[in-house]
Every structure is written in C-alpha cells, then in structure tokens.
C-alpha positions as CSV (number, residue, x, y, z in Angstrom):
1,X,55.9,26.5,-18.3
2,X,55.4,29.4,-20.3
3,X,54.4,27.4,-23.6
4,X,51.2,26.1,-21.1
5,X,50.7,29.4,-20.0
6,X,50.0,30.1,-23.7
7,X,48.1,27.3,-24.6
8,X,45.7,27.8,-21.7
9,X,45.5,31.5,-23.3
10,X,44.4,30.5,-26.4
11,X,42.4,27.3,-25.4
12,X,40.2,30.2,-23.7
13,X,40.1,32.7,-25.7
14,X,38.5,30.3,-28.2
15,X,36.4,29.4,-25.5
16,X,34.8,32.8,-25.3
17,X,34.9,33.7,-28.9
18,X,33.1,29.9,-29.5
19,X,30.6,31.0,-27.0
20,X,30.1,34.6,-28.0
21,X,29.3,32.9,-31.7
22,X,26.5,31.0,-30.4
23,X,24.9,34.0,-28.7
24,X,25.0,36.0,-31.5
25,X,23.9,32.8,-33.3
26,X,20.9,32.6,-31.3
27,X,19.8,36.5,-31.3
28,X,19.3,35.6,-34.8
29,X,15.8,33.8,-34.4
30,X,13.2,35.0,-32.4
31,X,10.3,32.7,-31.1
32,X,7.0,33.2,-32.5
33,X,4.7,30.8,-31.7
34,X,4.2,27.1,-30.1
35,X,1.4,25.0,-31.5
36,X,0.2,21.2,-30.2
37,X,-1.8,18.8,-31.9
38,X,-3.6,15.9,-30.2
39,X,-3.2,12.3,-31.5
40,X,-6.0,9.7,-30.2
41,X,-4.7,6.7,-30.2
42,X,-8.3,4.2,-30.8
43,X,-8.9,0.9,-31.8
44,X,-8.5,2.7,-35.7
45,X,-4.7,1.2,-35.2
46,X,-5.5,-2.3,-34.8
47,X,-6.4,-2.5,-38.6
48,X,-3.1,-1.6,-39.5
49,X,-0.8,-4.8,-39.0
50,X,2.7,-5.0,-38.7
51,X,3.6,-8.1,-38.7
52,X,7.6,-8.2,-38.0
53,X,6.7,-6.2,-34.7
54,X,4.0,-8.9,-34.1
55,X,6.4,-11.6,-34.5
56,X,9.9,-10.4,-31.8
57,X,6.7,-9.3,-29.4
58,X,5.0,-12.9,-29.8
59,X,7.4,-15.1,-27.6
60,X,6.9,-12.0,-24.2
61,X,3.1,-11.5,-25.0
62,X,2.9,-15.3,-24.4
63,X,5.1,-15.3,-21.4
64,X,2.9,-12.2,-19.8
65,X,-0.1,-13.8,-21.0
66,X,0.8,-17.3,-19.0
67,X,1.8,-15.4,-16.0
68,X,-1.9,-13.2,-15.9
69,X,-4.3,-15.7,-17.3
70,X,-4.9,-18.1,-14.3
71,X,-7.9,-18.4,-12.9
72,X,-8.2,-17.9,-9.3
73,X,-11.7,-17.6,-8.6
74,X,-15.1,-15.8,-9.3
75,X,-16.4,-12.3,-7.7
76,X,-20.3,-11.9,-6.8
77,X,-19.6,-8.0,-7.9
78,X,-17.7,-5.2,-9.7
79,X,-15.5,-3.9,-6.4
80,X,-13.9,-0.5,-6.9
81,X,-11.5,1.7,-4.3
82,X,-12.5,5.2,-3.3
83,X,-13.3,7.3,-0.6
84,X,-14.3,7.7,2.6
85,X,-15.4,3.9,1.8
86,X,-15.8,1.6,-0.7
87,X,-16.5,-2.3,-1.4
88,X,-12.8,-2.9,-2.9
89,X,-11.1,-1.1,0.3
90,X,-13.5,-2.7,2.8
91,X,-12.7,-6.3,1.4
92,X,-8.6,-5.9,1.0
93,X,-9.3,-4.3,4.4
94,X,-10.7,-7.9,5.9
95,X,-8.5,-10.1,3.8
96,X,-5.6,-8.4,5.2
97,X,-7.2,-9.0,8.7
98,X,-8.5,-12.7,8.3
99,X,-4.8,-13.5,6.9
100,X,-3.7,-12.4,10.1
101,X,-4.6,-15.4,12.1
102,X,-2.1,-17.8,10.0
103,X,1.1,-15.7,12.7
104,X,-1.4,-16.1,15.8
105,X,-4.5,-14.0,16.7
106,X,-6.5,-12.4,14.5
107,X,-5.7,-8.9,14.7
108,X,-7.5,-5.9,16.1
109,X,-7.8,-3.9,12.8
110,X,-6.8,-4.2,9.2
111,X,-5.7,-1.5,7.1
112,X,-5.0,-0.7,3.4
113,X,-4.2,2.3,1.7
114,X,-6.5,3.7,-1.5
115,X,-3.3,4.5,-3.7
116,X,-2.3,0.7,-3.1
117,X,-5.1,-0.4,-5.1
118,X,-4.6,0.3,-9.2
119,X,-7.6,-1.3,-10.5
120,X,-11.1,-2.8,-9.8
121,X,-12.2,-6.5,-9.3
122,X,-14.4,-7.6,-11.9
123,X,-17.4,-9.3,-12.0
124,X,-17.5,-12.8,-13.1
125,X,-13.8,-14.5,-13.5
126,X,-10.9,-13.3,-11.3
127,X,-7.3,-13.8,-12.6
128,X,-3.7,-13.8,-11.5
129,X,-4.2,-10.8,-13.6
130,X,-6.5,-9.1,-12.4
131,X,-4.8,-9.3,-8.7
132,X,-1.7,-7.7,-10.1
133,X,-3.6,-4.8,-11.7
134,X,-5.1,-4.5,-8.2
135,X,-2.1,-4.3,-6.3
136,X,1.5,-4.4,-8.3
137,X,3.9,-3.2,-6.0
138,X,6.2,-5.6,-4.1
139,X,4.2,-4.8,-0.1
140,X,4.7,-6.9,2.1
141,X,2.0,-8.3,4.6
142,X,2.8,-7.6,8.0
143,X,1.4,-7.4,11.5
144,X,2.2,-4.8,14.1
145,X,1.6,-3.5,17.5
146,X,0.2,0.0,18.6
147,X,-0.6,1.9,21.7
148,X,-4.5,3.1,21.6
149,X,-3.4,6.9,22.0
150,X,-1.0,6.8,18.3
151,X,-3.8,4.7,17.2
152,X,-6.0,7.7,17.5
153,X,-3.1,9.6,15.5
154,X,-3.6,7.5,13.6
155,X,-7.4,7.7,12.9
156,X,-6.8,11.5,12.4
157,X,-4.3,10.9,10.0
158,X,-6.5,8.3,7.6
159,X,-9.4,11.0,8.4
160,X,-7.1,14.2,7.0
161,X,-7.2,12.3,3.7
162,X,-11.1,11.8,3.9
163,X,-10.1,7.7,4.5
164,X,-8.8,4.5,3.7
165,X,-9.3,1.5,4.0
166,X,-10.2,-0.4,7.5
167,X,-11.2,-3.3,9.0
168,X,-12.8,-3.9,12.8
169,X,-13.1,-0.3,12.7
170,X,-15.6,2.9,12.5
171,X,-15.2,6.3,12.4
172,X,-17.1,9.1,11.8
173,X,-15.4,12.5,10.0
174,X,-16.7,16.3,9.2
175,X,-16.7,17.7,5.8
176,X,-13.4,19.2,6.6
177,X,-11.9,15.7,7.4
178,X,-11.4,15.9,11.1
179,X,-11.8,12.8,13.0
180,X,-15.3,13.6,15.1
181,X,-15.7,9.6,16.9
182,X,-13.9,6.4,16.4
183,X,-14.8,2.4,17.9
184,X,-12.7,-0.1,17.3
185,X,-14.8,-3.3,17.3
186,X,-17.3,-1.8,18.9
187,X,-15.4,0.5,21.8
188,X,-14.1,3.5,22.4
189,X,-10.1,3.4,21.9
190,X,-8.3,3.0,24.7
191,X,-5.0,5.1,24.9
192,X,-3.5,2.3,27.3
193,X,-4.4,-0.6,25.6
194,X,-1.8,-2.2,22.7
195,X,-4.2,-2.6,19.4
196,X,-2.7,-5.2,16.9
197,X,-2.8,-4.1,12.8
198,X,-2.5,-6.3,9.6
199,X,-1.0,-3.9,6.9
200,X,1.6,-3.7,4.6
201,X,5.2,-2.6,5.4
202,X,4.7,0.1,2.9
203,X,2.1,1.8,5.8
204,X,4.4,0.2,8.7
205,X,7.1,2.7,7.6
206,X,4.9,5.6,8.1
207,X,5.0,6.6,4.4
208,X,1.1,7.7,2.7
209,X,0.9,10.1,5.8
210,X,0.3,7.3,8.1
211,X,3.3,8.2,10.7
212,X,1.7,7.5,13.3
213,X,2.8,3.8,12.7
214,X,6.0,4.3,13.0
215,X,5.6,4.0,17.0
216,X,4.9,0.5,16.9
217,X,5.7,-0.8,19.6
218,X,6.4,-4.6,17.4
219,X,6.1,-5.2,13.9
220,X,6.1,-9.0,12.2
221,X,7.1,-8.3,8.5
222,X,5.6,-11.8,6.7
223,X,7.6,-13.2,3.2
224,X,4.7,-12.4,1.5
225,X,3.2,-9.8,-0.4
226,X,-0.3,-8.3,-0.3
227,X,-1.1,-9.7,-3.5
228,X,0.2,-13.2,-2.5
229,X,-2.5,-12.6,0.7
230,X,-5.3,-11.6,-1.4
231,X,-4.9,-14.6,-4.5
232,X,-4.2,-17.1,-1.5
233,X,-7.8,-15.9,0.2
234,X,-9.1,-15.8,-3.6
235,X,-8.3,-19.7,-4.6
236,X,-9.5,-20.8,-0.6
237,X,-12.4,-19.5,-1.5
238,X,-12.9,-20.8,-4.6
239,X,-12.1,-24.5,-3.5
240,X,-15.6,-24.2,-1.7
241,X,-17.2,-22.0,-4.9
242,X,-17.7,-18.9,-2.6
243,X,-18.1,-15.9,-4.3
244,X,-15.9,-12.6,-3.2
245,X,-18.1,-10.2,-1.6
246,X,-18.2,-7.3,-0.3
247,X,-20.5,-4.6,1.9
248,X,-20.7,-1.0,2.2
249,X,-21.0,-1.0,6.4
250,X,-20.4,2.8,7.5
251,X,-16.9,2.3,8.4
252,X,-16.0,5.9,7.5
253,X,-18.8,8.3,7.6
254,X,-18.5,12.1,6.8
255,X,-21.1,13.7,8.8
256,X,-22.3,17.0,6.9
C-alpha cells in the first residue's frame, strides 16, 4: 500500500513539473501577427492535368454521371426560389398540390419551404440532375389535416419569414412581415373548418418555424419523396411535350 502511495506521489509530481515546463515553454513566444491569403480557385486549374487522380475518380464520375444525366423533360423558363414569391416556389407549391389527388382529394393548399429548394430550374432540358440540385434532402410527400384557426398560425408564421411557398392560397403582408389578410381559394379562413395541406414531413414536424403544423389533426406520410413527386409530374408532362411553367400570381404580397 505504501509503495502505491509513492508511486501516485511521483506519477504527480511529474505531472506538475511536465506541465509547469510547457507554461514556461509557451511564455517563451509571444504572438505578433496573423496574416490570410486568398486562393481563387478558376477554371486556370483545369489546364493542369493529373491524370492518376483522373483515373481512381473515372469509374464514380461515371456512376454520378448515369445517375444525373436523364432526361425528364423540358422547362418553358429559368424558375428560381425567393421571397415573398417566386416562379420556382409557386410551381413546387402546385405540384405538391396536384400530386395530392393520387391519396384522394385534391388538397386545400400546398406548401413548400424556400430553404428546401437548392437550386434553379433551367431553361431548355431538365434532368434527374437538375431535380436533385433542386431538392436533395430525403422529404417526404405528405398530406395533412388542419383546423382554420392554426391555419391562420400558420399564415403568420410563413408571413414572419416574409413567405414561402403556397398553393390555393393569398395573403397579403406589411413591410414588417405581419400577416394583414389571407383567402384560401378565394375565402376568408374559417377557424372551424378542417383545411387539408400537401407538404413534406420535414414542415409536418413543425421544424423551419412552421409549428403551427404540428396540430394536425391527421397526417398521411406518402413513401415518396418531394423530389420523386416533382420528376414523376416532370416525365407526365413530358409524355404530352408540355413545357413546365410557371406564374408570378400575387400569392404573397407585401403591402408598403
């Protein structure tokens, strides 16, 4: 017992003489200064080959490139997202909506979020690609149920952030983002009524500062994600050679 006593002695006592070293190490150097530089990375670096790394990337460049390259179909216009409204919103907004009616009735409202959507459609070709630059997370399409008056929470919440995007909906905001008037397909909401909402279960769950959904009174979560709803609407469309459009309608306006 006593020889442990004595090793535990010494085991610290090196302990603090080890750690007295490194202060006294480190009051040795002061800091004087911190300089960056900026390194733009530009097409420059394409002209320099390397053509090892070229050849153990080859065999995944060609298995991402087969998985984006497919065609699904052609857009009439450049779409992007952004606030209180835009084309790409307003037309993930109505896909989400129109998909709806494959679990029943159309639903009252369709609603996306504007961090959901990464990218812009393109004019001209669409590809599988170009859908998962649009929307790459794993959401999943679902339906759900909710009572007029959190419905109207919900409208205050989407008009806090200055908007997202809706379907079967307008609303008109101040410059400070509070919720002034709201129709949904035309009427007033009614704080009795049950209003029916094609999302994603990303929304359902009340994250993005959309709470208010978490009172649904039913949700329907589909096997299928947003993107697999938007690239099945996509090839539909193309079967008939319909372009994807889209319309700037007033469905959020800020009123100044």
């Amino acid at each position: 017992m006593k020889t442990k006593r004595i090793a535990l002695k010494i085991f610290l006592w090196v302990g603090i003489l080890g750690l007295a070293h490194q202060v006294s190490y480190a009051q040795r150097y002061e800091l004087k200064s911190i300089t960056s530089q900026r390194y733009e990375i530009t097409n420059r670096y394409d002209r320099i080959v390397d053509s090892v790394a070229l050849s153990i990337l080859a065999p995944y460049k060609e298995k991402v490139d087969s998985i984006m390259r497919p065609v699904l179909g052609v857009s009439a216009m450049y779409m992007a997202p952004g606030r209180p409204e835009s084309l790409l919103s307003n037309w993930v907004a109505d896909v989400l909506r129109m998909a709806s009616s494959q679990y029943g009735k159309m639903t009252d409202i369709g609603l996306c979020n504007m961090g959901g959507l990464r990218s812009a459609m393109p004019k001209g070709v669409v590809t599988k690609g170009d859908i998962l630059s649009i929307s790459p997370f794993e959401n999943m399409f679902c339906i759900l149920s909710l009572r007029g008056v959190d419905l109207q929470v919900l409208l205050e919440q989407i008009s806090s952030v200055g908007g997202e995007g809706v379907s079967g909906i307008k609303m008109e905001i101040s410059a400070d983002r509070k919720l002034l008037s709201a129709l949904v397909n035309g009427k007033p909401i009614n704080p009795d009524r049950i209003y029916t909402i094609a999302t994603i279960d990303f929304l359902a769950e009340g994250n993005d500062g959309m709470t208010a959904l978490k009172k649904s009174v039913a949700r329907q979560v589909t096997p299928k994600t947003m993107r697999d709803v938007l690239m099945e609407y996509i090839v539909e469309q193309n079967k008939y050679s319909k372009k994807l459009a889209a319309k700037m309608e007033g469905r959020i306006t800020v009123v100044k």
